[in-house]
Wavefront OBJ file of the C-alpha trace (Angstrom):
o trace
v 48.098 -32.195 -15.909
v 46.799 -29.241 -14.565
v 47.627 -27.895 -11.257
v 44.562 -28.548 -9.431
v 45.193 -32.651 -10.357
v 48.497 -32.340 -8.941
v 48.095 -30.918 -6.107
v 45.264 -33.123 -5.117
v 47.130 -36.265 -5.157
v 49.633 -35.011 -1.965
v 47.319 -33.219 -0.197
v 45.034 -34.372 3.007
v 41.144 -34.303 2.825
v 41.096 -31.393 4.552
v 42.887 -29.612 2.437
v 41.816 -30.541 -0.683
v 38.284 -29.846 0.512
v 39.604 -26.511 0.934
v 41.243 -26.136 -2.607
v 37.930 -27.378 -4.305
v 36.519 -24.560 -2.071
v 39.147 -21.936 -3.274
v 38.843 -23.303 -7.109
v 34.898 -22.708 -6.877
v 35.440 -19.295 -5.612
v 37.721 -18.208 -8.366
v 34.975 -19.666 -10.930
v 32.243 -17.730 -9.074
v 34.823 -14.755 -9.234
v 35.518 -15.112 -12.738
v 31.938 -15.328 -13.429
v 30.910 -12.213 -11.464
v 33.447 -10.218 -13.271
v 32.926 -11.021 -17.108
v 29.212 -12.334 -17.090
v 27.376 -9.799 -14.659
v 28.763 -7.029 -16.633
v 27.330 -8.111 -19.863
v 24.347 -9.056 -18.278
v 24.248 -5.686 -17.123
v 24.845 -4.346 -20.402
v 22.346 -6.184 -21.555
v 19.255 -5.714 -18.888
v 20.328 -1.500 -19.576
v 20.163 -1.894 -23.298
v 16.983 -3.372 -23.224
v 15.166 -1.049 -20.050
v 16.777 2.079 -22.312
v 13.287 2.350 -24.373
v 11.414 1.780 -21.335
v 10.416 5.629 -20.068
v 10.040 6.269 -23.706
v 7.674 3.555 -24.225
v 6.156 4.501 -20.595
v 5.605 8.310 -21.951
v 4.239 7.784 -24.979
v 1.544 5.012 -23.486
v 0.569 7.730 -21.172
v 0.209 9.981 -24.102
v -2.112 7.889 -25.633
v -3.887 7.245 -22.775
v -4.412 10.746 -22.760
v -5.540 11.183 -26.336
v -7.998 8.770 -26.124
v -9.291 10.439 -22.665
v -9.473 13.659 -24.457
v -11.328 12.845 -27.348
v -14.031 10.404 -25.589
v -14.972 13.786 -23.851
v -18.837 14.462 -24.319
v -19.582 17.410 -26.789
v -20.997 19.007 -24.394
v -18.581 19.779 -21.648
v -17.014 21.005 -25.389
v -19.369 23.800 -26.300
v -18.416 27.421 -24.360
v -21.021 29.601 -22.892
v -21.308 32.626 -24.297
v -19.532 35.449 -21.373
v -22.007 37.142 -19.226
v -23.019 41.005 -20.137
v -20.430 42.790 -18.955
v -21.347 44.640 -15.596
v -20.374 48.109 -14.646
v -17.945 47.639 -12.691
v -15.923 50.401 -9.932
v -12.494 51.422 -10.369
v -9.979 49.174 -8.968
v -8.582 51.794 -6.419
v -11.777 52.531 -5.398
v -12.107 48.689 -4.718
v -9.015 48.738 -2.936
v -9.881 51.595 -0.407
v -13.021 49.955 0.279
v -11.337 47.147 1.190
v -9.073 48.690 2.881
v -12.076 50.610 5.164
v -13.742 47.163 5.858
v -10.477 45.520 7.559
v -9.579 48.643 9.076
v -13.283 49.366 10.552
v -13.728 45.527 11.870
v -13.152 45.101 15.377
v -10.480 41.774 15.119
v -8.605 43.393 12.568
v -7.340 46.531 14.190
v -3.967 46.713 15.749
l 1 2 3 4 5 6 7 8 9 10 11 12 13 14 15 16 17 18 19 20 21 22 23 24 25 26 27 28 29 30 31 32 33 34 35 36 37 38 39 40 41 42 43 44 45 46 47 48 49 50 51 52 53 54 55 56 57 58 59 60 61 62 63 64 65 66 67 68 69 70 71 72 73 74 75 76 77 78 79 80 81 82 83 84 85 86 87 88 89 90 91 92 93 94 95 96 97 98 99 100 101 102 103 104 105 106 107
């Protein structure tokens, strides 16, 4: 006989009430430590693939985005004739006049 049997027999209601109690809690407990582990196990071994699987759709996605494009946002326009243009420094100075010569500017 197991334990459990035994002890029923001599104990009061109350009591055994609490030992069914204490023997479901140690089932619960020996669930939650082997099974939720493995279940564990298993949910992570199966998620693993899934930013893998979540990049690549996006890739795709992409792809197809890419190549539905219409031809002509596709074509270049040829560069506009290249201006004369002034020196950089001379740029600058002018600039440099402009903030300098404007009344909110100064210090």
């Amino acid at each position: 006989m197991t334990a459990p049997a035994v002890a029923d027999r001599g104990l009061p209601p109350s009591l055994r009430r609490f030992w069914a109690s204490a023997a479901a809690a140690n089932v619960a407990d020996g669930i939650r430590a082997g099974a939720l582990p493995l279940i564990g196990a298993l949910l992570f071994a199966t998620a693993m693939f899934v930013p893998l699987a979540v990049d690549a759709s996006a890739l795709v996605v992409a792809v197809i985005l890419v190549l539905t494009l219409p031809r002509a946002a596709s074509t270049v326009a040829a560069p506009p004739a290249r201006e004369e243009r002034p020196r950089l420094l001379t740029e600058l100075l002018g600039g440099a006049r402009r903030l300098l010569g404007h009344p909110r500017s100064r210090w």
